[in-house]
C-alpha positions in Angstrom: -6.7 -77.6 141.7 -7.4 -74.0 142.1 -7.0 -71.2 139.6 -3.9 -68.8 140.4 -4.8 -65.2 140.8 -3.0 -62.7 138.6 0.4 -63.5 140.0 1.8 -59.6 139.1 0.2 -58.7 142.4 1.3 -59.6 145.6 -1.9 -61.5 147.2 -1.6 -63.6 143.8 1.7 -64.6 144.8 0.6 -65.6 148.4 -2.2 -67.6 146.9 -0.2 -69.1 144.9 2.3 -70.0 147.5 -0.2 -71.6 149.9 -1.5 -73.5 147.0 1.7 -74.9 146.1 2.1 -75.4 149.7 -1.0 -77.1 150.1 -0.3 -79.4 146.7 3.2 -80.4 147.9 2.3 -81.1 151.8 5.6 -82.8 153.4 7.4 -83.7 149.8 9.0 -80.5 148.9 9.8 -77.3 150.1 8.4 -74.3 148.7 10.0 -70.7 149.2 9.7 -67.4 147.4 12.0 -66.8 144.7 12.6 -63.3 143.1 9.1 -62.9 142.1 8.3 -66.9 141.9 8.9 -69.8 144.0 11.7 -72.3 144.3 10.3 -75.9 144.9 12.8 -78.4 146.8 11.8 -81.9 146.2 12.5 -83.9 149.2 10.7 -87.4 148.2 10.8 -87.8 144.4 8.6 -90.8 144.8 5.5 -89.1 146.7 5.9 -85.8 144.9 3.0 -84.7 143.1 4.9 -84.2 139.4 1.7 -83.8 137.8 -0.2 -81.5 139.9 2.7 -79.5 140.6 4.0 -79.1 137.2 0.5 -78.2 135.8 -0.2 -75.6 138.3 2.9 -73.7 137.6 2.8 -73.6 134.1 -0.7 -71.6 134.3 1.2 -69.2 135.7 3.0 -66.4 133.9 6.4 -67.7 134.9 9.4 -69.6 133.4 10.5 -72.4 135.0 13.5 -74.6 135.4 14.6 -77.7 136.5 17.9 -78.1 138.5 19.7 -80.2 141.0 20.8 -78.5 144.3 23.0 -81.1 146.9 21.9 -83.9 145.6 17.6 -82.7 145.5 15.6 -82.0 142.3 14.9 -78.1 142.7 12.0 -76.3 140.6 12.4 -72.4 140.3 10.0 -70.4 138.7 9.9 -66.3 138.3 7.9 -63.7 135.7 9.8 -62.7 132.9 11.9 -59.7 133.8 13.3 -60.5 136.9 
């Protein structure tokens, strides 16, 4: 698993986006969130949990944990926003 750039600047967040992207392949969603990301999980069972969970917490974000129409959603964003 790759090393985020500095996520303040915006080709950190892309690279960080295409590696969650890359990570998640066809179990989740992942779209850009005020500064972060919001994660749909669309197959609980094939999701990479692990991966996922340690890549965005070596990240400067918080993160929660919600449920959206019946799918597990992560959102993540920098303090401040």
């Amino acid at each position: 698993m790759q090393r985020p750039l500095a996520c303040g600047s915006l080709i950190g967040l892309i690279s960080s986006e295409n590696e969650l992207k890359r990570l998640i392949g066809d179990t989740g969603q992942v779209n850009s969130y005020v500064g972060g990301f919001e994660i749909k999980v669309l197959d609980g069972e094939l999701f990479p949990w692990e991966n996922v969970l340690e890549f965005i917490l070596s990240l400067p974000h918080q993160v929660w944990i919600t449920r959206f129409e019946g799918s597990l959603v992560i959102k993540t964003k920098p303090p401040g926003f």
